[in-house]
N, C-alpha and C positions, 0 to 999 in steps of 0.2 A: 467564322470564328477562327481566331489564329490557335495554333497550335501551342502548348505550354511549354516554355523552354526553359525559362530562367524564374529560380525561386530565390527568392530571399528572407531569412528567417531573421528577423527585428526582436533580440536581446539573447542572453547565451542562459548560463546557470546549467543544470542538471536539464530542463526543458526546453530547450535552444540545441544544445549539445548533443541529445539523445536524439533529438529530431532529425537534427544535422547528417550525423553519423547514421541511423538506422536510413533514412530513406535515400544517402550519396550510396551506403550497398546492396540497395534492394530497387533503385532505379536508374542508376547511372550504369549498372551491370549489363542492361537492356536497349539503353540509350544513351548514349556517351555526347549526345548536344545538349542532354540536360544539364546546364548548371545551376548551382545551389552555392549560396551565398551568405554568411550571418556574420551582420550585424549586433555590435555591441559595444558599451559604452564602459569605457577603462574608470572611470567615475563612480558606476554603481557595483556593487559588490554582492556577493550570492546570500540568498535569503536561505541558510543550511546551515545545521547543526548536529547532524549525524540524521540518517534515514536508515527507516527501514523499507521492505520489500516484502513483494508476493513472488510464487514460486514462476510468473508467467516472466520476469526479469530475467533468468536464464536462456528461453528460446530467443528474446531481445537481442541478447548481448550476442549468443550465437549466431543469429541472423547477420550480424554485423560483421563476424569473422574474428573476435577475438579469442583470446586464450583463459582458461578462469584462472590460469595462474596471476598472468600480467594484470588481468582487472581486479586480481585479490591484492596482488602489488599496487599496484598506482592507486587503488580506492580506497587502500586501507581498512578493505574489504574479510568481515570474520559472515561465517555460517549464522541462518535464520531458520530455524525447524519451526516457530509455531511461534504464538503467545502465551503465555502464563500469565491469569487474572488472579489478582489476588486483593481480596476484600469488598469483592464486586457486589457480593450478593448480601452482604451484612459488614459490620464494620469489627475491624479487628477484637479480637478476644467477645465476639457476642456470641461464640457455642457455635456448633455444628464446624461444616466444612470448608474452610475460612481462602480456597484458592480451585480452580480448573483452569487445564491445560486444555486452549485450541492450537490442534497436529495441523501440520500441510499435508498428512498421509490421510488418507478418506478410509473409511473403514473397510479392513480387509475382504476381500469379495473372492475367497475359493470357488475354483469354476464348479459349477453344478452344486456349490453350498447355499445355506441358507443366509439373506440379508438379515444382517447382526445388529440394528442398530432396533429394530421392531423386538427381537429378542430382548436385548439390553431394556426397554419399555417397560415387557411384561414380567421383569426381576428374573431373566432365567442366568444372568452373570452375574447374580450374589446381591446383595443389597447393600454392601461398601464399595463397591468394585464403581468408580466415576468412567463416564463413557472414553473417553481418549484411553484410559489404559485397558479398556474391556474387550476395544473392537481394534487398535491401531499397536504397533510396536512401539512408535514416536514415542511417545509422553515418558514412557521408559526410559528411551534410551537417549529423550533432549534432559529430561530431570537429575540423569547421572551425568552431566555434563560432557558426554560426549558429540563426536561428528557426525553429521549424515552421511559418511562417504569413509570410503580409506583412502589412502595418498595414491594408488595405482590402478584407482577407479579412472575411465575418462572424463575428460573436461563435461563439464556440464549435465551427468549425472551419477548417481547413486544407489544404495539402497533404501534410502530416505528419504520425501521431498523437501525442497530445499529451495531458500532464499537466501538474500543476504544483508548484513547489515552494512555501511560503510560512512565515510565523511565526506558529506556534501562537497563540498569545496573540492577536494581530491578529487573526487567523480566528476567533476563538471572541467577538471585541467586534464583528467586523461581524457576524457570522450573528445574533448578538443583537439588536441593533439590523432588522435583514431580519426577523428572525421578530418582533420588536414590532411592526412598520409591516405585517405579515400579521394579526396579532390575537391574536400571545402572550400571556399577561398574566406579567410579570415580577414575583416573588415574590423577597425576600434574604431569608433566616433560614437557622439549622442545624438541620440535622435530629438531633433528639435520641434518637429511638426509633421503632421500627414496631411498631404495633398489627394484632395478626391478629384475626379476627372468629372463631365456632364453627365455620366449615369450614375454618381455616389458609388465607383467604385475606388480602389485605393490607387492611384495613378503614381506617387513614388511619396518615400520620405525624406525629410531635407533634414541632412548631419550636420553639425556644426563645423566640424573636420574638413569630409569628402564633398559635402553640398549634396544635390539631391538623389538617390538612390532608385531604381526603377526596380520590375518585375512582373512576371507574367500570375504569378501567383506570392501571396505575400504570407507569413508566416507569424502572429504575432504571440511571441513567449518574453511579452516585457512585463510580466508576475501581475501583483495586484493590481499595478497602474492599468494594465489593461488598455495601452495607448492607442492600440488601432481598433479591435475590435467592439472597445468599449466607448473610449474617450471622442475617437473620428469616425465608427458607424454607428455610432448606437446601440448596441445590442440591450436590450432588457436583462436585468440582474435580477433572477429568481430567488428573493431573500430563504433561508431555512431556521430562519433564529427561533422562529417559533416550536419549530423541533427537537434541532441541535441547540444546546443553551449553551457551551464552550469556548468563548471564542476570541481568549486569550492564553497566553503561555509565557512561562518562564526559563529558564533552561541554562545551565552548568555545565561544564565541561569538567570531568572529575577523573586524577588521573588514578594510577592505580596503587596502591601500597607498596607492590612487589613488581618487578616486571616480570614474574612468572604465576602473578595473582591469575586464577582459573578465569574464563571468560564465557560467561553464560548463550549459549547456542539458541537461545528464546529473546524474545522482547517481556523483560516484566513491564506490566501495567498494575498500580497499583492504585486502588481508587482511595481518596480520600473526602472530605467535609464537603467539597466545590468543585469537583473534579477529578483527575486520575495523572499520575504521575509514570512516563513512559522510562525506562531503563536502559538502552542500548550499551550492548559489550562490542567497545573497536580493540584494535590489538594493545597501544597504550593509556589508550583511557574508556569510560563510559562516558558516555553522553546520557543528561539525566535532564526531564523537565516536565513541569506538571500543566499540563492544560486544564483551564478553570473558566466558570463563567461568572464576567465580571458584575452580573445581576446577581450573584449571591455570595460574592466576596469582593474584596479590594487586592490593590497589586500590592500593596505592602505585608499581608498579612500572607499572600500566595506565596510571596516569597519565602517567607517564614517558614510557610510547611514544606517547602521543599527543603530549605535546608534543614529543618530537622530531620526528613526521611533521609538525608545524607548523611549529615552526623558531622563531628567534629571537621572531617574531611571539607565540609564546605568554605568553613570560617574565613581562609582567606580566598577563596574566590571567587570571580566577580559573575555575574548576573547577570544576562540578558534579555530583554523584555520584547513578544510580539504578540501585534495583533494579527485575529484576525477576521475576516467580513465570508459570511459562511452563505456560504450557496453558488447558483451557477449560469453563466450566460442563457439564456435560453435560445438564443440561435450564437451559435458558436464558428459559423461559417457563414459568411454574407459576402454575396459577387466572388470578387478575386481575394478574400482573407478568410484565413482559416486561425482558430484559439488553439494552443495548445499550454496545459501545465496554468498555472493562476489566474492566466487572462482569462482562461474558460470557468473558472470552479473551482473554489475549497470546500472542504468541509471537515477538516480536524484529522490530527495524526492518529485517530486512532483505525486500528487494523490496513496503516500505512496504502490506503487510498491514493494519496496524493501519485506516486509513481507510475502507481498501475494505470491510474486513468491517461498519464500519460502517452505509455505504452499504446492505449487503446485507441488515442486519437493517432496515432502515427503510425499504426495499421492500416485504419482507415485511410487515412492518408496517401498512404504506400498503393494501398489496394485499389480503392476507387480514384485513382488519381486523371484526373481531365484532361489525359493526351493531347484531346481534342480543343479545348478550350472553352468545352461547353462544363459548363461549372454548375448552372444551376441545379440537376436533376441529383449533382452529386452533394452538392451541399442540404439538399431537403433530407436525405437519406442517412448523410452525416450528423444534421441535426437530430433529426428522431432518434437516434441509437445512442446520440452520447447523450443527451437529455434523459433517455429513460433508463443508461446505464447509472447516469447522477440521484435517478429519484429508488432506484434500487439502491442504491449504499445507502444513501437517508433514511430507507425501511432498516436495514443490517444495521448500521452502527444504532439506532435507535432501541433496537431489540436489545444491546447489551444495556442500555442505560433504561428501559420502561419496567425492566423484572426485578429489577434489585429492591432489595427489601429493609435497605437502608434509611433510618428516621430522619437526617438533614432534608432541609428546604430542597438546596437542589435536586435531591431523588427524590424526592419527595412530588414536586414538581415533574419531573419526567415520568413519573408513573401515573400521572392524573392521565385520563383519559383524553382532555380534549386537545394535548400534546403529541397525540400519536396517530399517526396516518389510516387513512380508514384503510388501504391497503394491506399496511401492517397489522391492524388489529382484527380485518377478517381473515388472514393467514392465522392468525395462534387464537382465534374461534375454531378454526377448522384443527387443528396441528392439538386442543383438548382432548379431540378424540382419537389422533393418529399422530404417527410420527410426520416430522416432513418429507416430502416424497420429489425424487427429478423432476416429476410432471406439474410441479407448483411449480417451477421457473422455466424462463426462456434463455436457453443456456447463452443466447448469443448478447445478452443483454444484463446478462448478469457479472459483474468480476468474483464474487464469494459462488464457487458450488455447495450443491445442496448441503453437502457434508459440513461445509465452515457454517450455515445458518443449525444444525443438530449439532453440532460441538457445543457454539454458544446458548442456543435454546435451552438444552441438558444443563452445560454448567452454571446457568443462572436457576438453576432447581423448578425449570416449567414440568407441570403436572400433566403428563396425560392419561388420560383414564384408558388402562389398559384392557376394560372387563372387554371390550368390541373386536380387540384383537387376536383372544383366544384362539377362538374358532379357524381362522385364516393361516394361522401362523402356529402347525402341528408338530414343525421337527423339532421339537424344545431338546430333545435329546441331542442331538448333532448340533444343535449350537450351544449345547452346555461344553460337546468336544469340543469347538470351537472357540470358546472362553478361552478354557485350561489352554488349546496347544499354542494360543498366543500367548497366554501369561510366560507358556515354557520357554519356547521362541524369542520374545523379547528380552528374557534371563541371557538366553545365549550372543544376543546382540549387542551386549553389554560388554563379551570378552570378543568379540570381532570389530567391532567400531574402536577407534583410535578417540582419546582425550581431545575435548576442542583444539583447546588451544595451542597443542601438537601437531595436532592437523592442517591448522592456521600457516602455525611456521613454517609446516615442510613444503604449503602453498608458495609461500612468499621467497623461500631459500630456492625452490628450483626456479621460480623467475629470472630471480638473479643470479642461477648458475646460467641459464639461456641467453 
């Protein structure tokens, strides 16, 4: 077997770019005869409308070697503490407590204190007190719209965890430019066709432009079309429609009132009739748009709702409509091609999936990568982990839509039983009688820690009978300390963290003093 030297990664976007960049400086650092190559077509245009992120995007971008100033510069790049659900569990104005807050911060764990989230169960944090503010600083101190960080914190981190939001498009022209000044070599043409060799491996693609392209290992992030993985090897498409029912969306681009309008530090998601309407704050506009499934509504009517959750501000601007086809290759790596980013698997923006699983395959990638040219042992290995990282988010995103207690068809629908994975539904058999615990996941196959599945389990108001946990869980007293010195603490974090969007600016103002 020859040795693996030349990659070429076939289409750009935010998944082409990211791959580019993250594996020219975490493989070329080692090996300097590896080249790396991507391919892209000046024709097709990036499927992006502002993203959001999970907090594993920061070690990412680190990895790479950049500055969080410059990537708040070029990506047009604001702060992501968590989400804010708001009408999840019931529909506005039906009584009770109409929004929860999921933190990126996991709940406080003082060395030698007691785990707080078993407390928080058995009512010893009050019975108004919602979990994110009972056990975390966040929910405080993202709802008063501050920063996870102060401006003299170092790059990349804080006293808060932290994501970010930003505009596609921007983020896929700076990673570009990052991964040239690494030793990409930047290739436009369209890819016309893939040529497989006598073993059905992918032997080169032929550009309209350059003519035929070669590689030792080929890389395909050409999004839905899925042109080599899907279109020239076959891979099997693991439908999820039956689970996930959303798999359309709308989306606006709404600027802001003021340019000194405040910029919310959370992703709001708001659920509505057919779906949930995501919120993103960039520095001059939000990004607004509601994913729905088009079995319990129409696109004309989806549109409607969104701009009424916008308001006047919509009126004159325009609309853009996507689909999408939910679920995920199930062999995501055959011979010499590997999926990354759409070619491999959607399944809907919510709790911003779509990046992180990027992330995860260009770890893998990075990691196990076939010096050797023996590819087989590493693709079975690749396959299994991102496959069963895909059928973990389908149990998580499913858990916020099967609790809600909302009367339309479509929750209505997601909470029948025969919609929900037996996975998922002997997990919260077991989680009636206890909280969720580490030892329910396999951390390496999970993207949401234990902590993100108790935020959301809590704030869709899951019941667990706490009479079993009594017994076990004695230091009621030291964790009622432990309430109050957060609630004090988080008061105090309030005059130490800096206003988002002051934050924001003094990110992007030292860029451009540098």
């Amino acid at each position: 077997m020859a040795a693996v030297k030349r990659v070429l990664i076939v289409g750009g976007g935010a998944a082409g770019w990211l791959t580019a960049a993250y594996l020219a400086a975490t493989l070329t650092r080692h090996r300097r005869d590896i080249e790396i190559r991507l391919v892209e077509s000046p024709e097709i245009g990036i499927l992006g409308v502002g993203e959001g992120t999970f907090p594993s995007i920061r070690g990412t971008l680190s990895a790479i070697g950049l500055s969080e100033a410059a990537f708040m510069q070029g990506a047009n790049a604001t702060f992501k503490q968590g989400v804010l659900f708001a009408n999840w569990v019931r529909p506005k104005g039906a009584g009770g407590r109409d929004a929860y807050f999921h933190p990126f911060n996991a709940p406080s764990a003082r060395p030698g204190g007691p785990e707080l989230v078993p407390y928080w169960v058995t009512g010893a944090a009050g019975p108004e007190r919602p979990l994110a503010q009972a056990v975390t600083l966040q929910a405080t101190v993202a709802e008063a719209f501050r920063g996870p960080k102060r401006a003299s914190d170092p790059d990349w981190v804080g006293p808060m965890n932290y994501a970010f939001h930003f505009d596609a498009v921007r983020f896929a022209a700076y990673l570009r430019e990052e991964a040239k000044r690494l030793g990409v070599a930047h290739l436009q043409a369209t890819v016309d066709r893939v040529e497989l060799d006598e073993t059905g491996a992918v032997a080169q693609v032929h550009t309209r432009e350059l003519g035929p392209l070669g590689a030792d290992l080929f890389v395909d992030c050409t999004g839905f079309r899925s042109a080599l993985i899907g279109e020239a090897l076959g891979a099997p498409f693991r439908e999820v429609r039956d689970v996930l029912f959303a798999d359309r969306a709308v989306a606006i681009q709404v600027p802001y009132p003021r340019p000194d309008s405040p910029i919310a530090p959370y992703t709001l998601s708001t659920a509505h009739e057919a779906g949930w309407t995501w919120d993103i704050g960039l520095t001059e506009r939000r990004g607004v748009g509601y994913v729905y499934s088009s079995a319990h509504t129409d696109d004309g009517r989806a549109e409607a709702v969104l701009r009424d959750y916008i308001g006047p501000a919509a009126e004159p601007l325009s609309a853009r409509q996507l689909r999408f086809r939910l679920g995920f290759r199930e062999r995501q790596w055959i011979r010499n091609c590997v999926a990354v980013g759409l070619s491999g698997g959607f399944l809907e923006p919510l709790e911003s999936s779509g990046i992180g699983m990027i992330e995860a395959a260009i770890y893998l990638i990075a990691h196990l990568f076939p010096h050797d040219g023996d590819m087989e042992p590493v693709a079975r290995l690749f396959n299994s982990q991102m496959t069963a990282r895909y059928a973990r988010i389908v149990d998580f995103l499913k858990m916020h839509y099967c609790l809600s207690q909302r009367p339309e068809p479509f929750w209505r629908d997601n909470a029948a039983a025969a919609s929900i994975p037996d996975s998922l539904a002997d997990q919260l058999r077991m989680w009636r009688a206890r909280p969720p615990h580490r030892l329910d996941f396999v951390a390496d196959l999970e993207m949401y820690p234990p902590s993100s599945w108790q935020f959301v389990l809590y704030g869709m108001e899951f019941q667990t009978d706490p009479s079993g946990l009594a017994g076990g869980f004695g230091d009621t007293a030291t964790a009622r300390w432990e309430f109050d010195t957060l609630a004090d603490v988080s008061r105090r974090a309030l005059a130490d963290l800096p206003d988002h969007r002051a934050l924001v600016q003094s990110k992007h103002a030292e860029r451009v003093a540098a």
